[in-house]
C-alpha positions in Angstrom: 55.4 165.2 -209.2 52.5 165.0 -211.5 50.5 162.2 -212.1 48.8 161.8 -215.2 46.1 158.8 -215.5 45.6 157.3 -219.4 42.6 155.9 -220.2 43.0 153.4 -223.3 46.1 151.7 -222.9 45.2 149.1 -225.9 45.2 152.5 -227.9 48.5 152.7 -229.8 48.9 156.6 -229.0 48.8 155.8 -225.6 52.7 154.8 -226.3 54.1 158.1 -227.4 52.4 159.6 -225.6 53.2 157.8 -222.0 57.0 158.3 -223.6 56.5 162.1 -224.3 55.2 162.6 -220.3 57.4 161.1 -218.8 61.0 162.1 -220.4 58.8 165.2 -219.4 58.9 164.5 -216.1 55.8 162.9 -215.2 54.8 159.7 -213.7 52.3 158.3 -215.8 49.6 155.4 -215.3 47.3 153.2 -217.8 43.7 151.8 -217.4 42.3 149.2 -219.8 39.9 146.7 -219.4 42.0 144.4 -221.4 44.4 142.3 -219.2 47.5 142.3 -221.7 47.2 146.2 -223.4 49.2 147.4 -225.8 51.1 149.9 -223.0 51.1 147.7 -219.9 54.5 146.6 -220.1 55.9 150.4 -221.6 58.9 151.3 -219.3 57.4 154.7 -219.1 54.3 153.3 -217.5 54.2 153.6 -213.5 51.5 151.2 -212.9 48.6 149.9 -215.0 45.6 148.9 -213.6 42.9 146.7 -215.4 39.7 147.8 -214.7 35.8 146.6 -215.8 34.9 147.6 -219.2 32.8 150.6 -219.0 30.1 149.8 -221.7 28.8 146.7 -219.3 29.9 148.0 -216.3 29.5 151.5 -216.1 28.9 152.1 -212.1 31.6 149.3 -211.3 34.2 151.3 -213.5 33.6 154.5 -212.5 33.2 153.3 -209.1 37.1 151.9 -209.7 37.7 154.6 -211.6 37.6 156.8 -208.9 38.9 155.1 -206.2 42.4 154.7 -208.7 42.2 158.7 -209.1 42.2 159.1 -205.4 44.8 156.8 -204.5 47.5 157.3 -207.3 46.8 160.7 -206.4 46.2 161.5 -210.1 46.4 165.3 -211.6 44.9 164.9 -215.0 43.1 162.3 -217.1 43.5 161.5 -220.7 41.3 159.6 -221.9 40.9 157.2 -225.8 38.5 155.4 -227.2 34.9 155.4 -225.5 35.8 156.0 -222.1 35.5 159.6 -222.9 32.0 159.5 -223.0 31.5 157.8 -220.1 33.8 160.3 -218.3 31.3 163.1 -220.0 28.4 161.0 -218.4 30.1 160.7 -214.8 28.0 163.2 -213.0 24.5 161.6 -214.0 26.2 158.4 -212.5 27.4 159.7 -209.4 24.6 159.6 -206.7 
């Protein structure tokens, strides 16, 4: 099955589209640095992890980041808000 990873889960598109996925048939997770997000409890949500907020903790989220990607053996990233642009930056970070 396909495992989709959103980044944003305060975001309130995050909801549709976590519902949208998985009637589609994928499992779908949610990030957030926030403890309580808007999607965390979503009954289309497979697990939500909280994880450092990447402005003040770039290395330690992407750091977090990744080890999430490998182990929920995720497929494709969506990401809201300004985790993009840390995803964009992730190659300068990794060294």
């Amino acid at each position: 099955m396909h495992n989709i990873l959103i980044l944003g889960a305060r975001s309130p598109v995050s909801l549709p589209w976590a519902h949208l996925l998985a009637k589609a048939g994928y499992r779908v997770h949610m990030t957030e640095s926030l403890g309580y997000a808007l999607s965390r409890f979503s009954r289309y949500t497979c697990t939500y992890t909280r994880l450092p907020p990447p402005k003040q903790q770039t290395k330690q989220w992407l750091k977090q980041l990744i080890q999430l990607l490998v182990r929920q053996k995720i497929d494709t990233v969506i990401s809201n808000y300004e985790a993009v642009f840390y995803l964009a930056s992730a190659n300068a970070l990794i060294q």
